[in-house]
SERO-4910 file (N, C-alpha, C, O; in steps of 0.05 Angstrom, whole numbers):
BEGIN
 pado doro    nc1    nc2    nc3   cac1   cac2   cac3    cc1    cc2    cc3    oc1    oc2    oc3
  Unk    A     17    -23      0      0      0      0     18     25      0     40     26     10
  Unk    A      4     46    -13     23     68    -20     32     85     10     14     80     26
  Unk    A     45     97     18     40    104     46     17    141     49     18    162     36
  Unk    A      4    135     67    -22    153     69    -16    165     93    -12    152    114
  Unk    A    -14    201     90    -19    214    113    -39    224    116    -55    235    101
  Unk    A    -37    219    150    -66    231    159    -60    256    163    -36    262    166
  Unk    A    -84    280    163    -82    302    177   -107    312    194   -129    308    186
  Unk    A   -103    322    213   -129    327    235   -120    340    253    -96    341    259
  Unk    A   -140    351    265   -138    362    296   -156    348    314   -176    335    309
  Unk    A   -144    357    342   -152    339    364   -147    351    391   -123    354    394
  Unk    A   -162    362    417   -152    364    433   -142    344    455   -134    353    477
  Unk    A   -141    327    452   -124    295    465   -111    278    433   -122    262    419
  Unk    A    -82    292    431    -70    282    411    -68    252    420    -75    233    407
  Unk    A    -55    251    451    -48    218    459    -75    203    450    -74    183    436
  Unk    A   -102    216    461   -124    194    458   -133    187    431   -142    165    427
  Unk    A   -131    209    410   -133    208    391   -117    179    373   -129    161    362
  Unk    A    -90    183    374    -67    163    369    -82    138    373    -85    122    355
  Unk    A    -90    136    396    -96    105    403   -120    104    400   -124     81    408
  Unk    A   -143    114    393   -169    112    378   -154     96    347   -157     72    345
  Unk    A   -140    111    326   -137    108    306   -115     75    305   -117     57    288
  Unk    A   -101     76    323    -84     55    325    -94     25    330    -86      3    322
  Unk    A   -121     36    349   -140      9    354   -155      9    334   -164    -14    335
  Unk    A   -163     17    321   -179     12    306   -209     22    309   -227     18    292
  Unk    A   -213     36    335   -236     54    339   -246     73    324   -266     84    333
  Unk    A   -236     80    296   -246    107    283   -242     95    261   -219     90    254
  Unk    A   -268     85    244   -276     73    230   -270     79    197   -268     60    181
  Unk    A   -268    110    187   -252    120    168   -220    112    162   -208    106    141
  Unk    A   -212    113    184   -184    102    188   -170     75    192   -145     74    190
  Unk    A   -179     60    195   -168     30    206   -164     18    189   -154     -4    193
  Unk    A   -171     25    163   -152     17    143   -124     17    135   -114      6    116
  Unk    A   -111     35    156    -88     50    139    -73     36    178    -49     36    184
  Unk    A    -90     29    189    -66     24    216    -41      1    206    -39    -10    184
  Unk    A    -20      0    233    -16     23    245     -7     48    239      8     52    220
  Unk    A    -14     67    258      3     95    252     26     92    271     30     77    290
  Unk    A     43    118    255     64    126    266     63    166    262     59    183    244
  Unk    A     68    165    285     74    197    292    100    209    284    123    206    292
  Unk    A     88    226    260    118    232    257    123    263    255    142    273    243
  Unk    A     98    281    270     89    312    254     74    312    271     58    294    276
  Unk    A     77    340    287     44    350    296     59    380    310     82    384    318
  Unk    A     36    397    308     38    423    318     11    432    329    -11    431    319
  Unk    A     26    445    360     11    447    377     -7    479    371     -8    488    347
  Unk    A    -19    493    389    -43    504    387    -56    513    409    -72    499    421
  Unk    A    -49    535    417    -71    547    441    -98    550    437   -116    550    454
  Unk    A   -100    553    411   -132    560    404   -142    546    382   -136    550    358
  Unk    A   -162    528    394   -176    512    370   -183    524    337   -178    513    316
  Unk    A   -198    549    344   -191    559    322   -172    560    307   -179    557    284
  Unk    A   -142    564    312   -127    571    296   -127    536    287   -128    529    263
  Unk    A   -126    524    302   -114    496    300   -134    483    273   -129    471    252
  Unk    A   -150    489    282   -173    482    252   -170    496    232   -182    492    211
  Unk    A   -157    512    234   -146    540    204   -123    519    193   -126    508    171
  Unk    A   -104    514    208    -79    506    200    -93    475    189    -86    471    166
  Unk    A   -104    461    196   -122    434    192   -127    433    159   -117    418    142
  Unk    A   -150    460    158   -158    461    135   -143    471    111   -147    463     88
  Unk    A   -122    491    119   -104    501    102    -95    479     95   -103    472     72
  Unk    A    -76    458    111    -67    435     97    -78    417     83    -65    405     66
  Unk    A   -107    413     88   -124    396     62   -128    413     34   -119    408     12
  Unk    A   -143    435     43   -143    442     18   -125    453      3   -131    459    -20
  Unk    A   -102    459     12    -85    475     -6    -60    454     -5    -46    447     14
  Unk    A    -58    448    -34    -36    436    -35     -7    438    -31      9    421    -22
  Unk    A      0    464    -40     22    476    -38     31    484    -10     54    481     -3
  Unk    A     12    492      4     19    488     41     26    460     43     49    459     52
  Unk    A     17    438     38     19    408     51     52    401     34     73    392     44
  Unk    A     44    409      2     73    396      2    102    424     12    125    418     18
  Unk    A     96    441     11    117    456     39    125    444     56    149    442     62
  Unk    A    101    430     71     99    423    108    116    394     86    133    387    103
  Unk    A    120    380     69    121    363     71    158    362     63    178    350     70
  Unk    A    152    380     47    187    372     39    206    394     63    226    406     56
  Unk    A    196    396     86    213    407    109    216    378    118    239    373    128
  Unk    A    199    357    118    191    332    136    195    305    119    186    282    122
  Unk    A    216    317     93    210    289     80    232    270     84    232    252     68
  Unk    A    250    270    101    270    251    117    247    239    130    248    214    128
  Unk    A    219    249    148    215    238    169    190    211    156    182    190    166
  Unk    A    184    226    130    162    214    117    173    187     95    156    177     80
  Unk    A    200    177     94    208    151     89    209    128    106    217    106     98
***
């Protein structure tokens, strides 16, 4: 399988991880296990859902974020 990143926000990153890792979040458990290899934190949900959506929809943000991270993403 090709390798698939996830992107999301969450205020319990830990609980989140292990929802997706068990197989509790039903969109996802296809693609387990994960591995953590990226995340940025966020005082304010708002912003945190700005940065969320910027990275889906806009491509050119994700592959930025991506070729700063692409040692971490092999």
């Amino acid at each position: 399988m090709k390798n698939w990143v996830y992107i999301g926000s969450t205020a319990d990153l830990r609980k989140r991880f292990q929802e997706h890792n068990t197989g509790n979040t039903r969109l996802t458990k296809a693609y387990k296990p994960y591995k953590l290899i990226y995340y940025e934190a966020y005082h304010d949900k708002g912003d945190a859902r700005k940065r969320e959506i910027e990275l889906k929809k806009h491509g050119q943000k994700k592959e930025i974020l991506f070729k700063q991270i692409e040692n971490s993403l092999k």
